[in-house]
C-alpha positions in Angstrom: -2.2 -47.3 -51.0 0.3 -44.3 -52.0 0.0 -40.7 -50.3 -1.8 -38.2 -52.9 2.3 -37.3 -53.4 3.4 -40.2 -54.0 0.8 -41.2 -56.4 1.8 -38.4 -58.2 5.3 -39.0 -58.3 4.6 -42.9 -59.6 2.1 -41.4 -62.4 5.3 -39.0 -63.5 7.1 -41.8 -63.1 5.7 -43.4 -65.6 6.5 -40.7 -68.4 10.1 -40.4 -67.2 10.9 -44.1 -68.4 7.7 -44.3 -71.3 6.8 -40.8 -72.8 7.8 -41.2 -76.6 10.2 -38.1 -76.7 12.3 -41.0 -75.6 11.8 -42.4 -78.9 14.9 -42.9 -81.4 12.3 -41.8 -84.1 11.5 -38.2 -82.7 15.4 -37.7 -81.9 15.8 -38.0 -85.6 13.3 -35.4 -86.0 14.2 -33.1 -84.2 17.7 -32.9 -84.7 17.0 -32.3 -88.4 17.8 -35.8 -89.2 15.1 -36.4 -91.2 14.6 -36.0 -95.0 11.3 -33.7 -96.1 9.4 -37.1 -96.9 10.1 -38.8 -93.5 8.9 -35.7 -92.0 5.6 -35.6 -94.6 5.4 -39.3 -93.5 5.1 -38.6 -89.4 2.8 -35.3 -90.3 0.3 -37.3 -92.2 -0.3 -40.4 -89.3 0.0 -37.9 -86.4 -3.4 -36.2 -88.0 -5.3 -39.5 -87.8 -4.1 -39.6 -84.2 -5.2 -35.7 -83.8 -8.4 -36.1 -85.8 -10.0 -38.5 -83.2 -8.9 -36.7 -80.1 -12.1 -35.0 -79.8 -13.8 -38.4 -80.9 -12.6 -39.8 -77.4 -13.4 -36.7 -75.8 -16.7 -36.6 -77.0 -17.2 -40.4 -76.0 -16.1 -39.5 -72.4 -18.2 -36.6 -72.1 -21.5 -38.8 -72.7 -20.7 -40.4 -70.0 -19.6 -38.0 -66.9 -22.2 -37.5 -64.3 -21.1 -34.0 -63.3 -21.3 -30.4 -64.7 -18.0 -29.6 -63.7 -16.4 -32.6 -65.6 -18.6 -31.9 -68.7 -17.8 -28.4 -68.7 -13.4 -29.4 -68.2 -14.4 -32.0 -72.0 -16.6 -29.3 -73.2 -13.7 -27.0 -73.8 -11.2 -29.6 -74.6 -13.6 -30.1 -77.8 -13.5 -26.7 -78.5 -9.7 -26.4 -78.2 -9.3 -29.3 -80.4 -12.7 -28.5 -82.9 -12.6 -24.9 -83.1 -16.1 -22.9 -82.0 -16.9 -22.5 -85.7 -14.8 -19.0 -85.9 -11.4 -19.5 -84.2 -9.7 -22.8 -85.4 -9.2 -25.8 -83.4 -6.4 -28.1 -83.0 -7.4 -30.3 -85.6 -7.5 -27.0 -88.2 -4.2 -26.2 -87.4 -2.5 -29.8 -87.4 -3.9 -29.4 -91.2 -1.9 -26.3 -92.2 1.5 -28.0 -90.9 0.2 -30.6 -93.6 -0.5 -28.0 -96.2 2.8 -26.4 -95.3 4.6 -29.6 -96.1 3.1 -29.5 -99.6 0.9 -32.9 -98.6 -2.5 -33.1 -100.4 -5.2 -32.5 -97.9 -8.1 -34.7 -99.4 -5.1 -37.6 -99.0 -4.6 -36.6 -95.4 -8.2 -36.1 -94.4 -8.8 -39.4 -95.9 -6.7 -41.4 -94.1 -5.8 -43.5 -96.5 -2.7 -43.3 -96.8 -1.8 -43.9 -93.0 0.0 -47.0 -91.7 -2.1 -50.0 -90.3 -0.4 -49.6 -86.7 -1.0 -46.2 -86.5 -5.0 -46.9 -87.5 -4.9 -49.9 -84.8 -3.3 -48.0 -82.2 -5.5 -44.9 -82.7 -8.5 -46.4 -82.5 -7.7 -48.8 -79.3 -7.0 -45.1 -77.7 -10.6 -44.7 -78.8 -11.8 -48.0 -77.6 -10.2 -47.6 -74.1 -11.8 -44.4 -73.3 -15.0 -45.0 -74.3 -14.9 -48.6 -72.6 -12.8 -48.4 -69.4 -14.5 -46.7 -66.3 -14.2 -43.2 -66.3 -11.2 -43.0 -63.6 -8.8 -44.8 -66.0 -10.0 -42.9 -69.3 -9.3 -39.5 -67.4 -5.8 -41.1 -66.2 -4.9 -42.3 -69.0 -4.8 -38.0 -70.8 -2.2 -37.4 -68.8 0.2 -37.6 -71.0 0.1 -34.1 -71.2 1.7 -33.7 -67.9 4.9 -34.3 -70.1 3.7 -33.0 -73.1 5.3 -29.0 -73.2 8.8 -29.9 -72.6 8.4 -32.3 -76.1 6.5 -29.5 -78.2 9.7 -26.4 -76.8 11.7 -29.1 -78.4 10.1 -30.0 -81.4 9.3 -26.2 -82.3 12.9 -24.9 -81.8 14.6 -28.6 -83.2 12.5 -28.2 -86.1 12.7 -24.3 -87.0 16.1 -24.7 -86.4 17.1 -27.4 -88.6 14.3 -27.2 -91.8 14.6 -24.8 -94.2 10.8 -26.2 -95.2 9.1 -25.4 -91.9 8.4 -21.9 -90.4 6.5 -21.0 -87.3 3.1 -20.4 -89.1 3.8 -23.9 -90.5 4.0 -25.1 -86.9 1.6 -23.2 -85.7 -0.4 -26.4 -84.1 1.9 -26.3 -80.8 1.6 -22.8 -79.8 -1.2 -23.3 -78.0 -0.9 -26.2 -76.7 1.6 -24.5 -74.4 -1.2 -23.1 -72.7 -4.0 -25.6 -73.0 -1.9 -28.8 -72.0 -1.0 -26.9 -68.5 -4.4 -26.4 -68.1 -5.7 -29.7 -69.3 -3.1 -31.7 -66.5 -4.1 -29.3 -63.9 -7.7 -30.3 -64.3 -7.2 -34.3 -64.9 -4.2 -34.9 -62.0 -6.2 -33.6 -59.5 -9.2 -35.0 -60.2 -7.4 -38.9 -60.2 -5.4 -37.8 -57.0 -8.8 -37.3 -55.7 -11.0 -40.5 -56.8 -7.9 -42.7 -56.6 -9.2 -43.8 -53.5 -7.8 -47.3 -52.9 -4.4 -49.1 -54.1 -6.6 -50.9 -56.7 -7.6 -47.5 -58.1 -4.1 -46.0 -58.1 -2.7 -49.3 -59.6 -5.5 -49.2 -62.2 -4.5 -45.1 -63.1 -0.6 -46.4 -63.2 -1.6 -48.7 -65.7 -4.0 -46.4 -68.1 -1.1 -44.1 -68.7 1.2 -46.8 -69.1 -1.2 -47.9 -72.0 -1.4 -44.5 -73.4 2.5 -44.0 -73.4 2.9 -47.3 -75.1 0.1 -46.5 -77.6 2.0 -43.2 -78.9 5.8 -45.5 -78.6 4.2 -48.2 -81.1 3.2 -45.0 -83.2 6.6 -43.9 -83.5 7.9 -47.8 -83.6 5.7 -48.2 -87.1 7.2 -45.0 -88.6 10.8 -45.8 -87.9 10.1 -49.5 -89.4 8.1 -47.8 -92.3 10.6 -44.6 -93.1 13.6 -44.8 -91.3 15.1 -48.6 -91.1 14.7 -50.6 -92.8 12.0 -48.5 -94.8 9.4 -51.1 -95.4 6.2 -49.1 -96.2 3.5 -51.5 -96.3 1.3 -51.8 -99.0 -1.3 -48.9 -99.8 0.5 -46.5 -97.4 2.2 -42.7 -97.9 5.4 -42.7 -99.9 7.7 -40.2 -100.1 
């Protein structure tokens, strides 16, 4: 069994050699490489993956047994839904959509998205709602790595689209704030309950699964709009 430290170390570990801002597909965008369709084409998927963020969140929170943990879930559902005044995550992923001229009823739908990114989404689903509550907890920390790729994205993009402005991209801003909070919350409270090797081993491997689900995200776009451009049948073209 690993110290608390070096648990730590081995789950940031795991983003170091996983984390998609690794991915060929997000260097493209944002260095400017991409054309405004390519970029229409990662906007649209990325909603169905932010659309059913707070669906695994709300999955997880039936099923914690403290009111500390529901009350840590409780606000990530507001961050992501919105309280009804103040827009949520999901809200604001939809004006970067608007702002990129994409019809909203075709990205609320869904029906445009690519069959990896529906399979991948929904086995993030699947996993928290199924795996014990230890790995589902591990497995959101992804965010532990999350602000260094959103500086980049924001600046990359602003920088290097005439198409984009900072209300366009107004999604990451506060995820600056929230993701800080979010890994604060969630690394301690694996550090804690990650009692035996088995546990640790078991925490390793739910971020692994989470890292890989976001690089086979980015591996479908690449195939569908990059090289060799092969949408698939029934999905967004630019």
């Amino acid at each position: 069994m690993m110290t608390p430290d070096a648990f730590e170390e081995a789950l940031r570990a795991v983003g170091a050699e996983r984390y998609h801002v690794h991915h060929p597909f997000h260097h493209l965008l944002h260095s400017g490489a991409l054309s405004k369709g390519q970029v229409q084409a990662w906007a649209l998927n990325r909603y169905c993956y932010q659309a059913h963020i707070p669906m695994k969140d709300a999955s997880l929170l039936a099923r914690l047994d403290t009111p500390a943990l529901r009350r840590e879930w409780r606000r990530r559902l507001v961050d992501h839904d919105g309280d009804g005044e103040h827009p949520g995550g999901v809200e604001r992923w939809l004006a970067l959509t608007d702002g990129l001229g994409l019809d909203r009823e075709a990205v609320t739908s869904m029906r445009l998205i690519l069959p990896a990114t529906r399979f991948a989404v929904e086995a993030y689903v699947r996993f928290v709602r199924e795996r014990p509550v230890l790995e589902a907890i591990a497995s959101s920390l992804t965010e532990m790595f999350s602000t260094d790729i959103i500086r980049s994205r924001v600046s990359g993009m602003l920088a290097n689209y005439d198409f984009v402005s900072e209300e366009t991209l107004a999604y990451f801003k506060p995820r600056l704030t929230q993701a800080p909070a979010d890994v604060a919350f969630a690394l301690e409270h694996v550090k804690r309950h990650a009692t035996t090797a088995a546990l640790q081993d078991a925490c390793l491997a739910a971020l692994r699964f989470k890292c890989d689900l976001l690089w086979a995200q980015l591996d479908a776009l690449h195939f569908a709009y990059v090289a060799p451009a092969l949408p698939p049948p029934g999905a967004f073209r630019p």
